[in-house]
KOLMAR-972022 format. One record per atom (N, C-alpha, C): x, y, z; atom name; residue number from 1; residue in one letter. Coordinates in steps of 0.001 Angstrom, whole numbers. Layout:
[atom [X Y Z] "CA" NUM "a"]
...
***
This chain:
[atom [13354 -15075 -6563] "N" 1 "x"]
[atom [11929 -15362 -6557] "CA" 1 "x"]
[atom [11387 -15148 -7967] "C" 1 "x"]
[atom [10390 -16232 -8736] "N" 2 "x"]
[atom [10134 -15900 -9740] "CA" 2 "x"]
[atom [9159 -14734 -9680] "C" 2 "x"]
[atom [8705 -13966 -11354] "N" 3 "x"]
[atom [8151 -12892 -11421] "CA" 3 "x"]
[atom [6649 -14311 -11649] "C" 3 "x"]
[atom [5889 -13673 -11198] "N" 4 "x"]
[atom [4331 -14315 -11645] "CA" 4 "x"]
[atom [3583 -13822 -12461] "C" 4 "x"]
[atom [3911 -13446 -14006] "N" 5 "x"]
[atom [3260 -13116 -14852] "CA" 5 "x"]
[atom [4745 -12972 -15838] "C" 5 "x"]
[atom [4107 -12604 -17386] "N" 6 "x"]
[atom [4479 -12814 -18254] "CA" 6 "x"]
[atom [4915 -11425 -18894] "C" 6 "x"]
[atom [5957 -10846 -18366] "N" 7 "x"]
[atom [6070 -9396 -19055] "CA" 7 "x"]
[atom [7818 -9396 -19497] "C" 7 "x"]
[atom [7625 -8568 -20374] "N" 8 "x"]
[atom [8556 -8269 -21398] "CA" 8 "x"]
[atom [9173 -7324 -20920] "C" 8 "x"]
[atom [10104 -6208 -21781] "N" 9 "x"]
[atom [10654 -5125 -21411] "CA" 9 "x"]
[atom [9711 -4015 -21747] "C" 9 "x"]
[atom [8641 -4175 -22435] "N" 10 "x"]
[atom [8105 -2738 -22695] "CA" 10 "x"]
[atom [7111 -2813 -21495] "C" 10 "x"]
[atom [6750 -3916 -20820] "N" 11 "x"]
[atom [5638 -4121 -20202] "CA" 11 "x"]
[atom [6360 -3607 -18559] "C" 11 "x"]
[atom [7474 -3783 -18281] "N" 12 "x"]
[atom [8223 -3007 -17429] "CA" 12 "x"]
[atom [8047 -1505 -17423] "C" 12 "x"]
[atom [8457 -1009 -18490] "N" 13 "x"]
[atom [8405 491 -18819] "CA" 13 "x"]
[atom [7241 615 -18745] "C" 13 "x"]
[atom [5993 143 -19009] "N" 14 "x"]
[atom [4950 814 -18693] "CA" 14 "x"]
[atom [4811 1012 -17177] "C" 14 "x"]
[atom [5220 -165 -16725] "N" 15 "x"]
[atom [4637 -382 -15195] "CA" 15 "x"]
[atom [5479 814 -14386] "C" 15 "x"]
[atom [7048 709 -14936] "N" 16 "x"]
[atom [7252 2221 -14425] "CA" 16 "x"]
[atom [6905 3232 -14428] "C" 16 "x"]
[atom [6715 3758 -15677] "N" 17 "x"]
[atom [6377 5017 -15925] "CA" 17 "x"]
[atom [4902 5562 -15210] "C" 17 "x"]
[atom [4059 4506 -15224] "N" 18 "x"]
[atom [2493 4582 -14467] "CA" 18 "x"]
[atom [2300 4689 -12929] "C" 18 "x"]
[atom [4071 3993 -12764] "N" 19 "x"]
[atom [4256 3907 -11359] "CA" 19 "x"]
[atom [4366 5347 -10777] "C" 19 "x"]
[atom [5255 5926 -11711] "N" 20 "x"]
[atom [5454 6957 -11501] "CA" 20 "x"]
[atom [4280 8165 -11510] "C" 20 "x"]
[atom [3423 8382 -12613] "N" 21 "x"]
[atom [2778 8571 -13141] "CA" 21 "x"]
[atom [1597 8545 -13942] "C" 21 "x"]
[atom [848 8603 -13000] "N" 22 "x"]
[atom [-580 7383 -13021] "CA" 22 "x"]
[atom [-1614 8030 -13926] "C" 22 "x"]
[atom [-1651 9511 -13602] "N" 23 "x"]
[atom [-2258 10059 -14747] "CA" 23 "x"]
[atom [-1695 11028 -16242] "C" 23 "x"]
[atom [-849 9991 -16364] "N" 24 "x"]
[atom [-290 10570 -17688] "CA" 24 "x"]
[atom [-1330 10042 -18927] "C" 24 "x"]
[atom [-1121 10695 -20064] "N" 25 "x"]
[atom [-2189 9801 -21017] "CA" 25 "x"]
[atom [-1773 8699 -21540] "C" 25 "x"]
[atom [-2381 7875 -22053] "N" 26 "x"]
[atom [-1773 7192 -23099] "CA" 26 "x"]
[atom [-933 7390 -24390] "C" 26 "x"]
[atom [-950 8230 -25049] "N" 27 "x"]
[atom [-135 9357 -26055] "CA" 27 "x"]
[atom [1305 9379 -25298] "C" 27 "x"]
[atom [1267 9909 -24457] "N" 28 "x"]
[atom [2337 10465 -23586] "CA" 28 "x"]
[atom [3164 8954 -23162] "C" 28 "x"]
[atom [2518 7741 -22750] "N" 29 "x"]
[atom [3261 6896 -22461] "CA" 29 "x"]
[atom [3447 6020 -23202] "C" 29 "x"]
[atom [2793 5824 -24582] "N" 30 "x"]
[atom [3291 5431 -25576] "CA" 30 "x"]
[atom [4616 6211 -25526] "C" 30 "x"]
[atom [4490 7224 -25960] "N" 31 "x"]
[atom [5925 8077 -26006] "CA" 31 "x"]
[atom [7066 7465 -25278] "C" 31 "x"]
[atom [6945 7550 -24324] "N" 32 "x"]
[atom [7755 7727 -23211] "CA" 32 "x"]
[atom [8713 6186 -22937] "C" 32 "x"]
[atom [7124 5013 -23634] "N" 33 "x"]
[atom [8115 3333 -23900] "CA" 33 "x"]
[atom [8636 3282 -24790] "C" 33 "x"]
[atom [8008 3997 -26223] "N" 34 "x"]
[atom [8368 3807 -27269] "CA" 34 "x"]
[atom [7409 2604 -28382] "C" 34 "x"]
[atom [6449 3004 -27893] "N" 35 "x"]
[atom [5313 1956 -28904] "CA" 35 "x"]
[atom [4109 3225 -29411] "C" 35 "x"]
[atom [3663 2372 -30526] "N" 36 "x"]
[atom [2345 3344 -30371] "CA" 36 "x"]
[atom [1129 3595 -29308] "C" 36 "x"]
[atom [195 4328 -29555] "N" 37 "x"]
[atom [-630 4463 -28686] "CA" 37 "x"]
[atom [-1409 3457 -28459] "C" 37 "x"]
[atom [-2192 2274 -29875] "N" 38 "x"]
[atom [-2863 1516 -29550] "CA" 38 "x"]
[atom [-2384 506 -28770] "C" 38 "x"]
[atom [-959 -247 -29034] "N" 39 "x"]
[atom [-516 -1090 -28585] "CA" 39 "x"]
[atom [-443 -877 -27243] "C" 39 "x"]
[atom [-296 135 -26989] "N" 40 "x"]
[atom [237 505 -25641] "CA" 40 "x"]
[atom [-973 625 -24413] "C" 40 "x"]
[atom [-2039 950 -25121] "N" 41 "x"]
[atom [-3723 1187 -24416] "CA" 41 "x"]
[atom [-3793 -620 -23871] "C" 41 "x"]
[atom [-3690 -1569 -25150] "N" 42 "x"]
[atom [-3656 -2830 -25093] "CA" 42 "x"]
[atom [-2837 -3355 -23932] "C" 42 "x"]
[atom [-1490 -3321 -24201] "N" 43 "x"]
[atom [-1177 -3727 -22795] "CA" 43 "x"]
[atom [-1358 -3097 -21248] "C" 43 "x"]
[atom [-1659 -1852 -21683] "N" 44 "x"]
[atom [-2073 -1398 -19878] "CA" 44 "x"]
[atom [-3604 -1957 -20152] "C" 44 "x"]
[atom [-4109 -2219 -20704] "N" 45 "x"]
[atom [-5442 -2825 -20244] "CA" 45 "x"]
[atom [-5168 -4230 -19952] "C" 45 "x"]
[atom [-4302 -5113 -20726] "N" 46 "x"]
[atom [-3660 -6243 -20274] "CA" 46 "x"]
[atom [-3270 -6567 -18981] "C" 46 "x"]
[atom [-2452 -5682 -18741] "N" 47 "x"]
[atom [-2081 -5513 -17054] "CA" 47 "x"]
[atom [-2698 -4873 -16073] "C" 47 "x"]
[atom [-4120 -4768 -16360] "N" 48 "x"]
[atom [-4805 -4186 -15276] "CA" 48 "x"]
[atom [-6166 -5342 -15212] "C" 48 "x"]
[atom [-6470 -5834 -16426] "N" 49 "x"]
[atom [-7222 -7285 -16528] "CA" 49 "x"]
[atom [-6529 -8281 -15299] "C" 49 "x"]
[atom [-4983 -8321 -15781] "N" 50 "x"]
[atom [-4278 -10023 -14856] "CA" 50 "x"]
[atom [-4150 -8961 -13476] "C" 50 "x"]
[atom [-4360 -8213 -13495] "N" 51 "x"]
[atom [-4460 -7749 -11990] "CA" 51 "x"]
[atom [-2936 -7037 -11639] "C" 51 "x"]
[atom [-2225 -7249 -12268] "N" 52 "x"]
[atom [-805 -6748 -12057] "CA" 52 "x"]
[atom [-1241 -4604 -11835] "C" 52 "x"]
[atom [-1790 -4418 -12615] "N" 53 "x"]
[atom [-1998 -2782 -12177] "CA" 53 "x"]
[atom [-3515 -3303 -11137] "C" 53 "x"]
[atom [-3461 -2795 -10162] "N" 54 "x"]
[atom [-4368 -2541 -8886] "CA" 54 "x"]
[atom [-5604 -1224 -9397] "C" 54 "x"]
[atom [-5138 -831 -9740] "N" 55 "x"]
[atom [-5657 1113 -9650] "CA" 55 "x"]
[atom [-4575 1756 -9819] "C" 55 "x"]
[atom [-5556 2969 -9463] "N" 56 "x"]
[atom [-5102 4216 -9410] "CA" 56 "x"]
[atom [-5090 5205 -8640] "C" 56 "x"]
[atom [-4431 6012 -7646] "N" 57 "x"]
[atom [-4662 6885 -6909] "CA" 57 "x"]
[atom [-4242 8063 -7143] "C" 57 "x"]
[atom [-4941 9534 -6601] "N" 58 "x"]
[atom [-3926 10690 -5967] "CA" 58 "x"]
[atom [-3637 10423 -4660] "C" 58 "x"]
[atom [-2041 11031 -4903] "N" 59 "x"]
[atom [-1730 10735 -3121] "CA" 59 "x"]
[atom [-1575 12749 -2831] "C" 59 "x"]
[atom [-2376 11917 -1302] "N" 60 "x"]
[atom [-2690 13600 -887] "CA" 60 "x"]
[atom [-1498 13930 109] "C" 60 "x"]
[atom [-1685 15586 282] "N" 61 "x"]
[atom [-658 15645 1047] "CA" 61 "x"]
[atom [-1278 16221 2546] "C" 61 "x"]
[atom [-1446 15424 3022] "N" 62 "x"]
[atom [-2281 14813 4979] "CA" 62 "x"]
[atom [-1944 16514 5403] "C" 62 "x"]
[atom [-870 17011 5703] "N" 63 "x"]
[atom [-545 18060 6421] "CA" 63 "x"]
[atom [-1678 19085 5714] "C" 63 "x"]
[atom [-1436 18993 4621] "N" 64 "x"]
[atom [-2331 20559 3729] "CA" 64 "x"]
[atom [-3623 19837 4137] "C" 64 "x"]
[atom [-4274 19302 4672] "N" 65 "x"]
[atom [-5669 18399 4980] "CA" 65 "x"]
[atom [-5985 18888 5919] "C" 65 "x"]
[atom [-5155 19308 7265] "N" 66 "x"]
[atom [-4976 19332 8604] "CA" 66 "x"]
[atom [-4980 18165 9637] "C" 66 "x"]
[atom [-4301 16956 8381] "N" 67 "x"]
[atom [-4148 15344 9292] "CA" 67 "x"]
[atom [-2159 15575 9568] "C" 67 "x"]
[atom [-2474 16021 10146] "N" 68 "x"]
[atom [-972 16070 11257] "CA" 68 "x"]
[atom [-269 14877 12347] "C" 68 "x"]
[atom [-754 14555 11966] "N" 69 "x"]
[atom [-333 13181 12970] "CA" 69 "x"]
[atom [-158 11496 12064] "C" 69 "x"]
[atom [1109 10635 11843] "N" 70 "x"]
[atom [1093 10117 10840] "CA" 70 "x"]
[atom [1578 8885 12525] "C" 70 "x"]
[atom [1120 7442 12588] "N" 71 "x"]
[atom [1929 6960 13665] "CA" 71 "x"]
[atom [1860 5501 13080] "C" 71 "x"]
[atom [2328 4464 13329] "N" 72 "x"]
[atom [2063 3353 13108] "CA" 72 "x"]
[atom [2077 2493 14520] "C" 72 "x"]
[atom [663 1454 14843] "N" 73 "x"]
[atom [418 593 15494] "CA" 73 "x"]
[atom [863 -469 15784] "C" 73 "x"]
[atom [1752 -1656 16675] "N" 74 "x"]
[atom [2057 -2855 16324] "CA" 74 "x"]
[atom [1021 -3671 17429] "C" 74 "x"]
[atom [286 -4330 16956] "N" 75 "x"]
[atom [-856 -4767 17759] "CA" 75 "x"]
[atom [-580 -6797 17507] "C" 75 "x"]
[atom [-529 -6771 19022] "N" 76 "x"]
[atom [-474 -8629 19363] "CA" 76 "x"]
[atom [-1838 -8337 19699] "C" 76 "x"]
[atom [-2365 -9772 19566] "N" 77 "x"]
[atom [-3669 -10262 19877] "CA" 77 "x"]
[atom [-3473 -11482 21003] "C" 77 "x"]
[atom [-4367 -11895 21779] "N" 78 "x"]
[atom [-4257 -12762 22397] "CA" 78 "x"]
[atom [-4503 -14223 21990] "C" 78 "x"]
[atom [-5295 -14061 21085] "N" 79 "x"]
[atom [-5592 -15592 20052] "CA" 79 "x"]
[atom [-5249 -15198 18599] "C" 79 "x"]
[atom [-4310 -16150 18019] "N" 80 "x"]
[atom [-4024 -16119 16515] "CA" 80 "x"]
[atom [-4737 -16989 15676] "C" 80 "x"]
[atom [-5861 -17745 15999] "N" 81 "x"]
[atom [-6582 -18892 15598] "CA" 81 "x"]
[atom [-6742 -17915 13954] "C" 81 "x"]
[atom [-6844 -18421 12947] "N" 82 "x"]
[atom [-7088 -17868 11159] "CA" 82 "x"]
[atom [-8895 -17349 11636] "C" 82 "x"]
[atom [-9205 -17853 12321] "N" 83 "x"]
[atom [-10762 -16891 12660] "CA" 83 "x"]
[atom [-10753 -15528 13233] "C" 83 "x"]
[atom [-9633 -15717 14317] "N" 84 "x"]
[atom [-9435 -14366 15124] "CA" 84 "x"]
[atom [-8573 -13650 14008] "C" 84 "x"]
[atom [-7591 -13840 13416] "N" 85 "x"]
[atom [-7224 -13292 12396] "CA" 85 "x"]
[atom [-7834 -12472 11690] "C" 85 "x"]
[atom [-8745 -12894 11168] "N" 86 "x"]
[atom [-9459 -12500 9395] "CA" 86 "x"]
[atom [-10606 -11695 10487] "C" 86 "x"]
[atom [-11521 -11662 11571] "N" 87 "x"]
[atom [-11931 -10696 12529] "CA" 87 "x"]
[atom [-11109 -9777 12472] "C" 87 "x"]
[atom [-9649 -9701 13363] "N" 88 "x"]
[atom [-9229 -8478 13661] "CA" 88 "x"]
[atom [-8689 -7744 12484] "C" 88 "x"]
[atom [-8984 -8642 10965] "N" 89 "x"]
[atom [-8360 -7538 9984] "CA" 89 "x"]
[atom [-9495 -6699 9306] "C" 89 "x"]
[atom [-10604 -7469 9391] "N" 90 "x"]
[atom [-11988 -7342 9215] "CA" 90 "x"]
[atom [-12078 -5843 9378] "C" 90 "x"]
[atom [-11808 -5708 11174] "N" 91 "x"]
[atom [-12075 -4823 12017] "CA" 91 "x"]
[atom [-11360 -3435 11597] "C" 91 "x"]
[atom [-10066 -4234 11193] "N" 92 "x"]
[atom [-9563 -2763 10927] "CA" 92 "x"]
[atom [-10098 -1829 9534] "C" 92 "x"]
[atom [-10793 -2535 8751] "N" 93 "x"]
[atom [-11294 -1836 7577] "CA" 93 "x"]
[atom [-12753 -744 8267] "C" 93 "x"]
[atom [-12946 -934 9406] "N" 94 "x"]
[atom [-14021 -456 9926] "CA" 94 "x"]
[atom [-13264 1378 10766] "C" 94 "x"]
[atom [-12088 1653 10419] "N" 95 "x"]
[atom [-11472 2234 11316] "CA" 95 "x"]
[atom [-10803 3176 10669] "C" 95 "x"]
[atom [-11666 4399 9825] "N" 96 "x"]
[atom [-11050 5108 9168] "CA" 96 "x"]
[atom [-9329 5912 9324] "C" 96 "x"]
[atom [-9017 5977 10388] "N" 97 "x"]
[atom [-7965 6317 10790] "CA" 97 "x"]
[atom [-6906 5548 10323] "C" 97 "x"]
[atom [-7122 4489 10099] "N" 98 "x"]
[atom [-5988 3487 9809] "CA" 98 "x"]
[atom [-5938 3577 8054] "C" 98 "x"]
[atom [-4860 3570 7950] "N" 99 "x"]
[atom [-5172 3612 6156] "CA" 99 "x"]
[atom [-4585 2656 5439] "C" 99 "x"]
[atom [-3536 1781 6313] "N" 100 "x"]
[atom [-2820 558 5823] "CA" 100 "x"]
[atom [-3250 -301 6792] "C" 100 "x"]
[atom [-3302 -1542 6335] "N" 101 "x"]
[atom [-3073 -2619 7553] "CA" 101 "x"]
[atom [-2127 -3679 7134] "C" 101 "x"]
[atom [-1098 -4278 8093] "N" 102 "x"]
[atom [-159 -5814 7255] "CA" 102 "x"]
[atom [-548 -6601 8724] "C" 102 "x"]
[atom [-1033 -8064 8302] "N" 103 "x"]
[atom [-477 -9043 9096] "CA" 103 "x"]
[atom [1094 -9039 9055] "C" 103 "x"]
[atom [1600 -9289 10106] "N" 104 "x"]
[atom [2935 -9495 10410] "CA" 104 "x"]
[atom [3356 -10353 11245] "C" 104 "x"]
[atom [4897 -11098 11043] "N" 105 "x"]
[atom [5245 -12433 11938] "CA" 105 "x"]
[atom [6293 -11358 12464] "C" 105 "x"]
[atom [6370 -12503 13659] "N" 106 "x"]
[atom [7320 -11388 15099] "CA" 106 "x"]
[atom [6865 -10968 16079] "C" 106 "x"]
[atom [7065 -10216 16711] "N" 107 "x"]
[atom [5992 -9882 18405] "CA" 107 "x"]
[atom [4799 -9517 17859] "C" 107 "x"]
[atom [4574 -9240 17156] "N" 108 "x"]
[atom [3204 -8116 16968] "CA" 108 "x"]
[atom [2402 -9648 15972] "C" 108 "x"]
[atom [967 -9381 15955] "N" 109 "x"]
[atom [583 -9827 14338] "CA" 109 "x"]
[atom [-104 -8938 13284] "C" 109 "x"]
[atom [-301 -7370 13816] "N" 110 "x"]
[atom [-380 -6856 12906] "CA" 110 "x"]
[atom [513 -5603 13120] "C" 110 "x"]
[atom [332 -4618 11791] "N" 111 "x"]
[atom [705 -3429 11777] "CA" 111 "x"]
[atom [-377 -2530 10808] "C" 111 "x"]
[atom [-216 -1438 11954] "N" 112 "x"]
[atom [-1257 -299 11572] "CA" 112 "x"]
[atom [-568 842 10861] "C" 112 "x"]
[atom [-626 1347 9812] "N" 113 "x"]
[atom [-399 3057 9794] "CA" 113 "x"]
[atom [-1667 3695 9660] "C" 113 "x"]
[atom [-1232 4336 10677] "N" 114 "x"]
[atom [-2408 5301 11320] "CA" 114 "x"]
[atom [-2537 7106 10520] "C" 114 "x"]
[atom [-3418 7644 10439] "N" 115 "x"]
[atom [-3161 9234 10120] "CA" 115 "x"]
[atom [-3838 9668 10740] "C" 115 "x"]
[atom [-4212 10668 11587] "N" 116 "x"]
[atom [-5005 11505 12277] "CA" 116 "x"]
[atom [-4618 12902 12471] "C" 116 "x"]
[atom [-5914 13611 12543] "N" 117 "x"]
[atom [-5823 15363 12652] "CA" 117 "x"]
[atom [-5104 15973 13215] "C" 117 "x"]
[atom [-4553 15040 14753] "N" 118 "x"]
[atom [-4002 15595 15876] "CA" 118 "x"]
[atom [-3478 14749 16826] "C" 118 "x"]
[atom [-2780 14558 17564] "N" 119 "x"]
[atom [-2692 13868 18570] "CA" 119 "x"]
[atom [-3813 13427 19675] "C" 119 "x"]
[atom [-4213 14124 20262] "N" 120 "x"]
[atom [-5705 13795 20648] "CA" 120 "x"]
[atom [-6533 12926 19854] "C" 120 "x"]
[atom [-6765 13098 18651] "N" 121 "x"]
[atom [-7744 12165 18239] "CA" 121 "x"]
[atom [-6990 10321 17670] "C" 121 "x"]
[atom [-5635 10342 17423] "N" 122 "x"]
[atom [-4755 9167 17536] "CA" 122 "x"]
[atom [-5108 8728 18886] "C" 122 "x"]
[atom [-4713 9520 20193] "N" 123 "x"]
[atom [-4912 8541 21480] "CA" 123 "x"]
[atom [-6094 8216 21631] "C" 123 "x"]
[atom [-7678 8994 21444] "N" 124 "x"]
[atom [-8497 8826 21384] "CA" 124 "x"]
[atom [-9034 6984 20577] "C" 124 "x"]
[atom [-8501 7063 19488] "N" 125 "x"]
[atom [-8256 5809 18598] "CA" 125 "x"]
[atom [-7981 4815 19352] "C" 125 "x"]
[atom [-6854 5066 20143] "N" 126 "x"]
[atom [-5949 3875 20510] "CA" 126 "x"]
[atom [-6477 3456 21628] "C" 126 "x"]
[atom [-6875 4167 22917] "N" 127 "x"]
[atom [-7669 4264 23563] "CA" 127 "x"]
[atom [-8951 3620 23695] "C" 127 "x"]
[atom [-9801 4564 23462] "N" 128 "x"]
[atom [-11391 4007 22987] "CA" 128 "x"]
[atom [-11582 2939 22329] "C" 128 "x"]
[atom [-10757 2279 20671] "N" 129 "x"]
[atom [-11032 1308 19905] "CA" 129 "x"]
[atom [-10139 327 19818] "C" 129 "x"]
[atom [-8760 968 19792] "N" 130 "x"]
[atom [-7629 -276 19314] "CA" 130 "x"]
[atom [-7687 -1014 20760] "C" 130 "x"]
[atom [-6698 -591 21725] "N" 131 "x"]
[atom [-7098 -1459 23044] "CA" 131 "x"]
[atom [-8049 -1946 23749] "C" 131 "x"]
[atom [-9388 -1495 23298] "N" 132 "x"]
[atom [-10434 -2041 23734] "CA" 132 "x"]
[atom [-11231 -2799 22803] "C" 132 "x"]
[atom [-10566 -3271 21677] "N" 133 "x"]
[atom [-11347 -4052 20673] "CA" 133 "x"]
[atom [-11100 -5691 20881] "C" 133 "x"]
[atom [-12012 -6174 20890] "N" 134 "x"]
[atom [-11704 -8027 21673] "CA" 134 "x"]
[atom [-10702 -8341 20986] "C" 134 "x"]
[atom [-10097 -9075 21201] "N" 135 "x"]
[atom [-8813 -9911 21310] "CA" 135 "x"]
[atom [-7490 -9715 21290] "C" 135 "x"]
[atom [-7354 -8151 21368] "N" 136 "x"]
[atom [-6170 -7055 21584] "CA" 136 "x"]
[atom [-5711 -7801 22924] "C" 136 "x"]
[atom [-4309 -8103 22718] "N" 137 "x"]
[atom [-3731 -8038 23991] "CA" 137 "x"]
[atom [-2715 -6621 24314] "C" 137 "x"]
[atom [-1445 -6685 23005] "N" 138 "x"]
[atom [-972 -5628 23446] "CA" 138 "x"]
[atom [-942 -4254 22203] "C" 138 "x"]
[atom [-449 -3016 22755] "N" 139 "x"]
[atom [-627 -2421 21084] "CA" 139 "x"]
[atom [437 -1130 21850] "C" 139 "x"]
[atom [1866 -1542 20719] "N" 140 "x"]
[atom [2801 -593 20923] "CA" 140 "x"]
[atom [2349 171 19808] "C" 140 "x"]
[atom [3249 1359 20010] "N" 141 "x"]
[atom [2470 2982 18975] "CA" 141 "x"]
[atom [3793 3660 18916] "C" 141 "x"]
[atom [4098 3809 17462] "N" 142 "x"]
[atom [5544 4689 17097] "CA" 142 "x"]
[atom [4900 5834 16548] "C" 142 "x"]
[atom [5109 7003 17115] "N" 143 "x"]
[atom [4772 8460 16450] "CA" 143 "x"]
[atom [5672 8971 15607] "C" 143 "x"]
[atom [5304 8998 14112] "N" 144 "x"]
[atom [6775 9283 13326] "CA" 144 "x"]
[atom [6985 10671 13509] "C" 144 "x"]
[atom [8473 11432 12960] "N" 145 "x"]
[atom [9029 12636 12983] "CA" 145 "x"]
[atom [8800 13481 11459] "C" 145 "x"]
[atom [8868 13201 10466] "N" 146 "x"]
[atom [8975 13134 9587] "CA" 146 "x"]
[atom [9438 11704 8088] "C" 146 "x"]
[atom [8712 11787 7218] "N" 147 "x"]
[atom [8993 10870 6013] "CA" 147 "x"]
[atom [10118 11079 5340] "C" 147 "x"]
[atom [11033 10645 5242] "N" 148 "x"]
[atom [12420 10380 4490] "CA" 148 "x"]
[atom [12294 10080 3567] "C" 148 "x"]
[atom [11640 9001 2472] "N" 149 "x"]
[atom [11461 8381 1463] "CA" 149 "x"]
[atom [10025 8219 1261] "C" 149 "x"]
[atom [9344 8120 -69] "N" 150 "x"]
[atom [8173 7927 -376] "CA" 150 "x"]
[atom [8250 7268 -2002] "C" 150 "x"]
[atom [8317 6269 -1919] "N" 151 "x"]
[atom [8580 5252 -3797] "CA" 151 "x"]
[atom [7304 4646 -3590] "C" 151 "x"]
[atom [7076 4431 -5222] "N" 152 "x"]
[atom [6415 3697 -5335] "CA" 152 "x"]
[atom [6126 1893 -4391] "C" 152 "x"]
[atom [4991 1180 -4138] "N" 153 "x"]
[atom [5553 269 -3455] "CA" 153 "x"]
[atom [6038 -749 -4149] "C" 153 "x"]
[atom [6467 -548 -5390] "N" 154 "x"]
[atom [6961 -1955 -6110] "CA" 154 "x"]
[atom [8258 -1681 -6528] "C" 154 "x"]
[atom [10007 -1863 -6389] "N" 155 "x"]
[atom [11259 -1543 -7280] "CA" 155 "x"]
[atom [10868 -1740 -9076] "C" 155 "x"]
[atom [11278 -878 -9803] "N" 156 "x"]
[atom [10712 -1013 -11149] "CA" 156 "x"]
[atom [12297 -867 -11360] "C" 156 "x"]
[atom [13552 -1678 -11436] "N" 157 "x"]
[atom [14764 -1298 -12362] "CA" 157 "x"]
[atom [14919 -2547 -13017] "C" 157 "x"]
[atom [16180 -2304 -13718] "N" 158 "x"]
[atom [16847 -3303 -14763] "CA" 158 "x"]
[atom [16819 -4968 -14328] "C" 158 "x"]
[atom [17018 -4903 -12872] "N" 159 "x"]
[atom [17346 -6055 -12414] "CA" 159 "x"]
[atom [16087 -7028 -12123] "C" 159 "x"]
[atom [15063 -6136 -12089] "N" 160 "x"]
[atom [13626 -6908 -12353] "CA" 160 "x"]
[atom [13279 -7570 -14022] "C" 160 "x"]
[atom [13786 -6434 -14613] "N" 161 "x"]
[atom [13272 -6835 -16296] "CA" 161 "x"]
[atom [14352 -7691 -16176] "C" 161 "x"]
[atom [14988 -8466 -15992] "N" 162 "x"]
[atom [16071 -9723 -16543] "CA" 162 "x"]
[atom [15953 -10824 -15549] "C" 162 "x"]
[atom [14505 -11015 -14725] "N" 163 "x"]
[atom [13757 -12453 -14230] "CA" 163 "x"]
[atom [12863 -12578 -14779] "C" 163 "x"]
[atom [13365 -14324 -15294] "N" 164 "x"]
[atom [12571 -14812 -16072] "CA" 164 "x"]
[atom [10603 -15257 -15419] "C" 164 "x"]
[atom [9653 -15396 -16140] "N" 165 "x"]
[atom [8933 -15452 -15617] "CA" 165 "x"]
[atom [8610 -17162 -15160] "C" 165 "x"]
[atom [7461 -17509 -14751] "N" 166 "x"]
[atom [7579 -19097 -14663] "CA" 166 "x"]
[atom [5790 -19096 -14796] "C" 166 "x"]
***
């Protein structure tokens, strides 16, 4: 698959290192690609202009919060019309509990990851809003055990920096 933008090898290393490390300074990640500082301010402002950098977050840690409960939703709808669609994704931005949403092809058309305080207030969710929100037909619910892996969501290695762009 081509890459959709125009980056080099230093423009990789940035994207890693930020990936990694979002609030490092600029000083520091000059360092760390190997350019100076101005150049380097330049292209992360470059890549946050074409949209390739999104933001920035802290990621929290839910348990020290007292959000104990991490589950993900697979929710079919009964109409897939692109109206009922862009509604039920609408909807989910209305639904603090949910903190991701993906359309998805396969039984389901969407997927939820959910976080909540407790179990009670997840069924409460699922219950009260997800199954009773119009055009829900069905809505399976996986309660995870624990997180195994947590990466960034983009692969940043070698084998990316050597596709060409188009």
């Amino acid at each position: 698959m081509p890459i959709r933008a125009d980056l080099d090898a230093i423009d990789w290393k940035i994207l890693r290192e930020l990936q990694e490390d979002g609030r490092m300074t600029n000083v520091e990640l000059s360092r760390r690609v190997g350019i100076s500082a101005p150049p380097c301010l330049r292209r992360v402002k470059r890549l946050e202009e074409t949209g390739i950098i999104r933001g920035y977050r802290a990621l929290l840690n839910a348990p020290a919060l007292g959000m104990d409960v991490v589950a993900f939703c697979m929710v079919g709808l009964k109409h897939q019309s692109d109206a009922e669609l862009r509604t039920f994704a609408e909807r989910t931005r209305g639904w603090p509990i949910v903190r991701d949403a993906w359309m998805v092809s396969g039984e389901s058309d969407f997927m939820l990851h959910c976080v909540a305080r407790d179990l009670g207030a997840f069924q409460s969710f699922v219950i009260e809003e997800l199954t009773s929100a119009p055009n829900v037909d069905t809505v399976r619910t996986a309660l995870t055990i624990r997180q195994v892996k947590s990466e960034g969501l983009v692969e940043i290695g070698p084998a990316m920096q050597t596709l060409r762009s188009v």
